[in-house]
Backbone bond lengths (Angstrom), bond angles and torsions (degrees), N, CA, C in turn:
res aa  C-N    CA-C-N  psi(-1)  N-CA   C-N-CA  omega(-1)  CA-C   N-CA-C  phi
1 X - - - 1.456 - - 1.532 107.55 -
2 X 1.372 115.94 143.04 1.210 116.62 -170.44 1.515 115.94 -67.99
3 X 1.382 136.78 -175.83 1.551 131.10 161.40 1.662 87.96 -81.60
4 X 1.215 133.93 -63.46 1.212 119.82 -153.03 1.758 116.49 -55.01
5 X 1.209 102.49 -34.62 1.768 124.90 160.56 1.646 113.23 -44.98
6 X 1.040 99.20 -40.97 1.689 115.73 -150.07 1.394 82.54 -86.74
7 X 0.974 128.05 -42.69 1.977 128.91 -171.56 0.880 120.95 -79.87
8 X 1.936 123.31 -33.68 1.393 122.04 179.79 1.763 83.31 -79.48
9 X 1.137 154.12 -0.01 1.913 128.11 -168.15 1.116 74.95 -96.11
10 X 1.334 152.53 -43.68 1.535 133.91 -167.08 1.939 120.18 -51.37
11 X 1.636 100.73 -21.17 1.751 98.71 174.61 1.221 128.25 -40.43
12 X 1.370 124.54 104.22 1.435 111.83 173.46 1.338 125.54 96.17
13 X 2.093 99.61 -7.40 1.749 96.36 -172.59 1.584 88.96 -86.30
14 X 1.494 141.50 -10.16 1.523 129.91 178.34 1.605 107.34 -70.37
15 X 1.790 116.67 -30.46 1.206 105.23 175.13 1.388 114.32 -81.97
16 X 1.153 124.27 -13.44 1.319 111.51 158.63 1.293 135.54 -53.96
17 X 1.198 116.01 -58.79 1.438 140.24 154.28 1.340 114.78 -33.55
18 X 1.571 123.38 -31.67 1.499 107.69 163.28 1.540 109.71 -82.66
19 X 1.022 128.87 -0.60 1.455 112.84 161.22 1.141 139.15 -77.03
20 X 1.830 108.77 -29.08 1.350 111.90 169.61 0.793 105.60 -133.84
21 X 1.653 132.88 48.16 2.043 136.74 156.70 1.459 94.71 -71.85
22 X 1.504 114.27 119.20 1.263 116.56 166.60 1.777 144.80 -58.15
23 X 1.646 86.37 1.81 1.484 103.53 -157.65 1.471 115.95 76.80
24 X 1.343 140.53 -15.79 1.327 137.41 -176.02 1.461 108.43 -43.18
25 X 1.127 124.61 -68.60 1.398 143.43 -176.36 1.145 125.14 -51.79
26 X 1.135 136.52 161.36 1.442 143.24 163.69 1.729 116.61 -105.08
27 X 0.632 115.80 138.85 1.868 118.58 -164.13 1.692 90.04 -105.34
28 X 1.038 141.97 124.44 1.422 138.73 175.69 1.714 111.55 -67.33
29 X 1.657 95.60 -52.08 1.395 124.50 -168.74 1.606 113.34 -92.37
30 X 1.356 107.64 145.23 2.081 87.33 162.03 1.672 112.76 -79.37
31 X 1.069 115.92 136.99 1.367 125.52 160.96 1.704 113.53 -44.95
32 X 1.589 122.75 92.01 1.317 122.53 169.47 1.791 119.48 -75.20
33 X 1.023 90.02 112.25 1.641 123.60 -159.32 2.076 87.14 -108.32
34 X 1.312 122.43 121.38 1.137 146.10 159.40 1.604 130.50 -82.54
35 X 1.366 118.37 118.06 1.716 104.42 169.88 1.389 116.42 -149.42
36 X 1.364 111.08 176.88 1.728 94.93 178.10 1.329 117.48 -75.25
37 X 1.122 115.39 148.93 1.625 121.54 -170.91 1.818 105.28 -64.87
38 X 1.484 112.72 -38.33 1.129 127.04 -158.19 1.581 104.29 -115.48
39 X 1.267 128.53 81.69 1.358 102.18 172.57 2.111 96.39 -170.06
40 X 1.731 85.35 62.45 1.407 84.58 177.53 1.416 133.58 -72.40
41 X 1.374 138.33 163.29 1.380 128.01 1.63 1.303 117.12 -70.63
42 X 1.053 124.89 -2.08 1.536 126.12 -157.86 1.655 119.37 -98.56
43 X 1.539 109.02 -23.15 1.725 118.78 -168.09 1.836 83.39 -160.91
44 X 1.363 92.67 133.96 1.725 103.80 147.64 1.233 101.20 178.11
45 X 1.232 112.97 165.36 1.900 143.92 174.60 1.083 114.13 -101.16
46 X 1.640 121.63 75.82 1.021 113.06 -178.32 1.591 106.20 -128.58
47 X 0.972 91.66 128.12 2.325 100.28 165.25 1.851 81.65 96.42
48 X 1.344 148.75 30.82 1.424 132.31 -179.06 1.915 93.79 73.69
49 X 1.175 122.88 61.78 1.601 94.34 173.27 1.816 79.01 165.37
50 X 1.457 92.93 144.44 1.388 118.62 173.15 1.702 107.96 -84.12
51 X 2.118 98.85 137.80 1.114 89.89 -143.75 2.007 83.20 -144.61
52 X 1.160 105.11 154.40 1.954 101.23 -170.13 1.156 113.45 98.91
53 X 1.663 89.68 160.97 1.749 128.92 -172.34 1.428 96.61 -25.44
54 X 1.477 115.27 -73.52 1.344 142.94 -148.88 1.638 89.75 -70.60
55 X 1.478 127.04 -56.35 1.173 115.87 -147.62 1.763 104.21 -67.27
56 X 1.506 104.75 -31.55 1.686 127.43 171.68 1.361 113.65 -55.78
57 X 0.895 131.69 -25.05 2.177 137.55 175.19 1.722 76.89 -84.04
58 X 1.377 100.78 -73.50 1.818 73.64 -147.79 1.638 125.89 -73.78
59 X 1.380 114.45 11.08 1.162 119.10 176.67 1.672 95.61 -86.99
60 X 1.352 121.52 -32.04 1.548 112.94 -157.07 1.649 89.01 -87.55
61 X 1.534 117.26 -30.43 1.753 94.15 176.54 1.583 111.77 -90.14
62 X 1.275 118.82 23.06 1.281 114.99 -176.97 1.486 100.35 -101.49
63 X 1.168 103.01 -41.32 1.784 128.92 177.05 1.897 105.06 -53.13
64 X 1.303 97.31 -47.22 1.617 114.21 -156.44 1.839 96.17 -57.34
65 X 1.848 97.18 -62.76 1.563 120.49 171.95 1.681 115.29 -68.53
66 X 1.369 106.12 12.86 1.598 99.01 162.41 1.684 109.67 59.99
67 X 1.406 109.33 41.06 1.582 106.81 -163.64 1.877 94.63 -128.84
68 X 0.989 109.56 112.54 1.486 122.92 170.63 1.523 103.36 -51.18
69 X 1.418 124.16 136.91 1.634 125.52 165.98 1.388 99.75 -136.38
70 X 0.781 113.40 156.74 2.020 149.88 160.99 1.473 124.22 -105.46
71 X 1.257 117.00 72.54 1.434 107.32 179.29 1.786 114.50 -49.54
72 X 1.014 99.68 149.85 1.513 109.82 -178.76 1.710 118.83 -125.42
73 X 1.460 105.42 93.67 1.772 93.63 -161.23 1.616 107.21 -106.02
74 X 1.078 104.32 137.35 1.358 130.52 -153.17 1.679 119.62 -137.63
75 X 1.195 132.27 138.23 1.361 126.31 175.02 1.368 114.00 -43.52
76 X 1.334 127.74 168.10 1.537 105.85 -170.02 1.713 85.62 -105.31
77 X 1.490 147.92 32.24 1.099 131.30 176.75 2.125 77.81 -116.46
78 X 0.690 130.27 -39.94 1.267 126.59 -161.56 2.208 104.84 -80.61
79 X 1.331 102.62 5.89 1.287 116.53 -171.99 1.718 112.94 -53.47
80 X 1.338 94.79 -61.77 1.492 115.59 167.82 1.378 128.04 -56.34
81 X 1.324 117.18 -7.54 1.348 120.69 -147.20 1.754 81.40 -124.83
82 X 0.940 132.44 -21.97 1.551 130.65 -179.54 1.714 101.13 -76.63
83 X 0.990 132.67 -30.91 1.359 142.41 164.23 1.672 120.36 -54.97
84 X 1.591 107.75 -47.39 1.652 118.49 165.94 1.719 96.64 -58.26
85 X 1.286 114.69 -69.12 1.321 130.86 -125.43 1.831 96.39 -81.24
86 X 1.752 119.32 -9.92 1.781 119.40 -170.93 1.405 88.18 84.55
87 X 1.253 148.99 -26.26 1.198 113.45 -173.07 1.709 138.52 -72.44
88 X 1.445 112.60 19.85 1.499 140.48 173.63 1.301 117.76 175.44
89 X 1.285 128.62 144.24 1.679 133.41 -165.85 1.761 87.21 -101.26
90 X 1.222 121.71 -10.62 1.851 117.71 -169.28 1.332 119.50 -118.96
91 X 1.008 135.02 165.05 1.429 128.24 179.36 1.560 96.54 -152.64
92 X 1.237 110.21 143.11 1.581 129.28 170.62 1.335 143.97 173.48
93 X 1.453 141.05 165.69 1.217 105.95 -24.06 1.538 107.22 -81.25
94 X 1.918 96.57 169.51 1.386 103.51 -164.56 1.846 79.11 -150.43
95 X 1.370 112.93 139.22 1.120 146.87 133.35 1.145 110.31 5.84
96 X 1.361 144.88 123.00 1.402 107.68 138.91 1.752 100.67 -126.64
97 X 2.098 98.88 129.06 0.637 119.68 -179.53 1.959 124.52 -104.98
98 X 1.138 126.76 -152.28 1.639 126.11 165.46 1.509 93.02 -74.41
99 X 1.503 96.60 -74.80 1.072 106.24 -179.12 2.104 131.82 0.10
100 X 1.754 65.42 -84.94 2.046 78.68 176.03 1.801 108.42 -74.45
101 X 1.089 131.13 -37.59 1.518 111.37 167.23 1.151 121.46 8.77
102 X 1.514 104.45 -87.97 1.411 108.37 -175.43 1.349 123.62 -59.71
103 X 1.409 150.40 -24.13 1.002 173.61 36.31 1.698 111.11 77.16
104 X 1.027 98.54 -55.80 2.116 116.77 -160.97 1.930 106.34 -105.36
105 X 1.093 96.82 127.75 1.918 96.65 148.75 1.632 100.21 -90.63
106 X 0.942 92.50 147.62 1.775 103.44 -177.58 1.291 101.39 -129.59
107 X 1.047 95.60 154.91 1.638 116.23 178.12 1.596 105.31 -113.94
108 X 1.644 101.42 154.69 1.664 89.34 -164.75 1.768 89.94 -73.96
109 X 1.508 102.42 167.53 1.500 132.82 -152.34 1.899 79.03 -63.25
110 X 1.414 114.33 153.48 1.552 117.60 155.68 1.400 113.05 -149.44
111 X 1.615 103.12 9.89 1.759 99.27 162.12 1.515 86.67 -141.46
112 X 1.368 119.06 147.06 1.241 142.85 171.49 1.234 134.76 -90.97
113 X 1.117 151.71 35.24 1.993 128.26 -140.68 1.396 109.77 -90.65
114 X 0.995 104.10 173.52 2.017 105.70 160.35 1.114 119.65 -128.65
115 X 1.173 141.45 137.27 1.287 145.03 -177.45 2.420 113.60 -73.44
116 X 1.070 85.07 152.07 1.254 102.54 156.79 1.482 157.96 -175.60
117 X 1.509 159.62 -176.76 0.910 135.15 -152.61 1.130 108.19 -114.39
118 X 1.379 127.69 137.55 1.685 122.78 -177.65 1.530 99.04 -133.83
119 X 1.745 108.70 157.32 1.915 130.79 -141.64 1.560 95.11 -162.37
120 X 1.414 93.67 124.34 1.558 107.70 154.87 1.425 121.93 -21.92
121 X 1.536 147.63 125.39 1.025 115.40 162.12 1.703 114.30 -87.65
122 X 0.704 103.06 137.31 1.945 138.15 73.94 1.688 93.42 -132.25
123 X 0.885 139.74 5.24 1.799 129.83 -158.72 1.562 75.30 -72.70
124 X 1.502 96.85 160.70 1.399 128.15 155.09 1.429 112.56 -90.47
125 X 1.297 122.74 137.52 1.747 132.76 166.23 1.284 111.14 -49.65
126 X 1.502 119.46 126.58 1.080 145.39 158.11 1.934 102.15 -11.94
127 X 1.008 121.34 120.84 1.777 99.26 146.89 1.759 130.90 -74.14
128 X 1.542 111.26 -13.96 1.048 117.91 169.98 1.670 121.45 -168.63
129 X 1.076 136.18 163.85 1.398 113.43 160.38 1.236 129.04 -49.42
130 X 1.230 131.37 -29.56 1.482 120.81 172.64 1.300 113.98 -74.99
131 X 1.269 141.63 12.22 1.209 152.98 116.46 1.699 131.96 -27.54
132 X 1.373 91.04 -10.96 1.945 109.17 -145.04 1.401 103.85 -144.08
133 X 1.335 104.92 23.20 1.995 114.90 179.88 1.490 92.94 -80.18
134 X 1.358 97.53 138.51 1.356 115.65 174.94 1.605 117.33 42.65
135 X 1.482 110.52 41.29 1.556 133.35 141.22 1.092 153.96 -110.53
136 X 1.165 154.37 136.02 1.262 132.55 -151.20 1.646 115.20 -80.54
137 X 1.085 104.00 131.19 1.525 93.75 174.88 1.660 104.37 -143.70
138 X 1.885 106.75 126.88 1.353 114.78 179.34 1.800 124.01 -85.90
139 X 1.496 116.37 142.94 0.962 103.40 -170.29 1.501 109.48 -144.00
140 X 1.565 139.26 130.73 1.644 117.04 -156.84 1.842 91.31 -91.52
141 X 1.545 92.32 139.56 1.381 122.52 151.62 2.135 105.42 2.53
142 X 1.102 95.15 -80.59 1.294 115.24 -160.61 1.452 120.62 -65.29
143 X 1.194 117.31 -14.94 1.162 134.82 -179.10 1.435 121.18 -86.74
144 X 1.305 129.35 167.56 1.540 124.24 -162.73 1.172 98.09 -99.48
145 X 1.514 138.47 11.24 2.077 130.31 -174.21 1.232 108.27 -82.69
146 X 1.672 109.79 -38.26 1.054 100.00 -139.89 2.162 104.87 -73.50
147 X 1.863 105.19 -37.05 1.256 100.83 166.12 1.657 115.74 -54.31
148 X 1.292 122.13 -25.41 1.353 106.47 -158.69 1.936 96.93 -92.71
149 X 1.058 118.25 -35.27 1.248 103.33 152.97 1.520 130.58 -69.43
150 X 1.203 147.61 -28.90 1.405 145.50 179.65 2.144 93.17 -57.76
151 X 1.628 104.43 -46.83 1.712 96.85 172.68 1.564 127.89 -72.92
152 X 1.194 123.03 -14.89 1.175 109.38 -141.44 2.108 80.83 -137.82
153 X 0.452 89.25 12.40 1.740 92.99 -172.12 1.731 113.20 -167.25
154 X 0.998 118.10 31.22 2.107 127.07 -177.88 1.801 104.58 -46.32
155 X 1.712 109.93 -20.36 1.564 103.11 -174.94 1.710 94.60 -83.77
156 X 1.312 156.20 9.96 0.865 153.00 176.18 1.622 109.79 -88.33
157 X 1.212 121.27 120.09 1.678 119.45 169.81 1.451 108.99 -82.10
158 X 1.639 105.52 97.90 1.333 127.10 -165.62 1.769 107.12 -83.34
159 X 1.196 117.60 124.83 1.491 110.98 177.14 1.520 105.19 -134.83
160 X 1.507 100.21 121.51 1.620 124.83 -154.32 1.621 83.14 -84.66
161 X 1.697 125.10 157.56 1.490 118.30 -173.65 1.540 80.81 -154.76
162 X 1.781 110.02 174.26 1.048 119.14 -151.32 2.128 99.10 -95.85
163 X 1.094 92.55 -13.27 2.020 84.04 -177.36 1.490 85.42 -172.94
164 X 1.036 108.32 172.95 1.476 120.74 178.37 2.024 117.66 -77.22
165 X 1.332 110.72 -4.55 1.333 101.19 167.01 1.373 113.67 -95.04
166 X 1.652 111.13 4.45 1.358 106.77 -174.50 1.529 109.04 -102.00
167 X 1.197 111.78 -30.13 1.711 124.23 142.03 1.699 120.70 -26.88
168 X 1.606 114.94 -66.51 1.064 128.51 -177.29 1.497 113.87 -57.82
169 X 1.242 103.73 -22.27 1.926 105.66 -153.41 1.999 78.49 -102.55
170 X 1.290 123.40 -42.16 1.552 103.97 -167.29 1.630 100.93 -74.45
171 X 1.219 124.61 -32.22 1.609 121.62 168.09 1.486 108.67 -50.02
172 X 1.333 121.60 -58.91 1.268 102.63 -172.43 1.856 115.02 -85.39
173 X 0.837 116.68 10.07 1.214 132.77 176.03 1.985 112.61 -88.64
174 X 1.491 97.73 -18.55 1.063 108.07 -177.78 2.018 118.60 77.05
175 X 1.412 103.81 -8.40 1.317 108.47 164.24 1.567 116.80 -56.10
176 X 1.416 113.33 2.87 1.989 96.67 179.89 1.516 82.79 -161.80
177 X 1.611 104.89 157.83 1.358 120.46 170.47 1.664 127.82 -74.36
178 X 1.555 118.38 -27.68 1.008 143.21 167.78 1.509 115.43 -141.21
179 X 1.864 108.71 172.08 1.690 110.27 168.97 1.262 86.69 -138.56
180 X 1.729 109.78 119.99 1.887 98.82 146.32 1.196 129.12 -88.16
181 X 1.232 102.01 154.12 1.860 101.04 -163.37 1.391 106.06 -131.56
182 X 1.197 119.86 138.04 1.427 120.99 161.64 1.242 121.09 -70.80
């Protein structure tokens, strides 16, 4: 197995480990834990200091297991690449898709979301993507729609955007027919 192989299976096995580190141990180091800087409610860099949903679970089971962390905030394309490079043994949150499987150790799921479809008003909501063939529909980077639509819906003219307010602003701007959102 490659090193570069060998580093991405490490994703997510440190957040595991804060769930069931018994406290026995002493951690020398903080556990450098990686996320996107930008990807609220769940991860952001805001005021010098990691900030969200996501960043709050794993500080309280890091806290719980007596385990020092270091958030590490990072673009969310450069996420993966802090894992090659030593600059964090953790990554989160991250997706888990087919895709990354093979790719990722995962930790079992500890935030959940659901996605959905949002419309100009007065429009009525989509009942599904095949509703949405050959329309535009925006979706941010970081989020889990945009693979699951590019498979499961390809007649849709999918336009990938930079975070989810940039989604919101071309919907109401009338630049796209819909936004899915996580």
């Amino acid at each position: 197995m490659s090193v570069a192989r060998q580093v991405m299976r490490r994703v997510l096995v440190t957040v595991a480990l804060l769930s069931i580190w018994d406290g026995r141990q002493a951690v020398a180091e903080p556990v450098r834990i990686a996320y996107g800087d930008v990807f609220p409610p769940f991860t952001e860099f805001k005021d010098g200091k990691a900030e969200g949903l996501a960043v709050e679970i794993v500080r309280a089971a890091a806290g719980h297991a007596g385990i020092e962390v270091e958030f590490v905030a990072v673009p969310f394309e450069q996420v993966q690449r802090t894992l090659e490079d030593g600059r964090a043994e953790a990554v989160f949150p991250l997706t888990i898709t087919p895709e990354r499987l093979p790719l990722f150790d995962f930790s079992d799921p500890f935030l959940v979301t659901g996605g959905a479809l949002f419309v100009r008003a007065p429009n009525s909501t989509p009942q599904g993507l095949g509703s949405l063939a050959d329309k535009i529909v925006v979706t941010p980077r970081t989020g889990p729609l945009a693979a699951y639509i590019q498979k499961n819906a390809p007649e849709v003219k999918l336009v990938i955007t930079k975070d989810y307010e940039e989604s919101l602003s071309r919907l109401v701007k009338g630049e796209a027919d819909a936004a899915a959102l996580g």
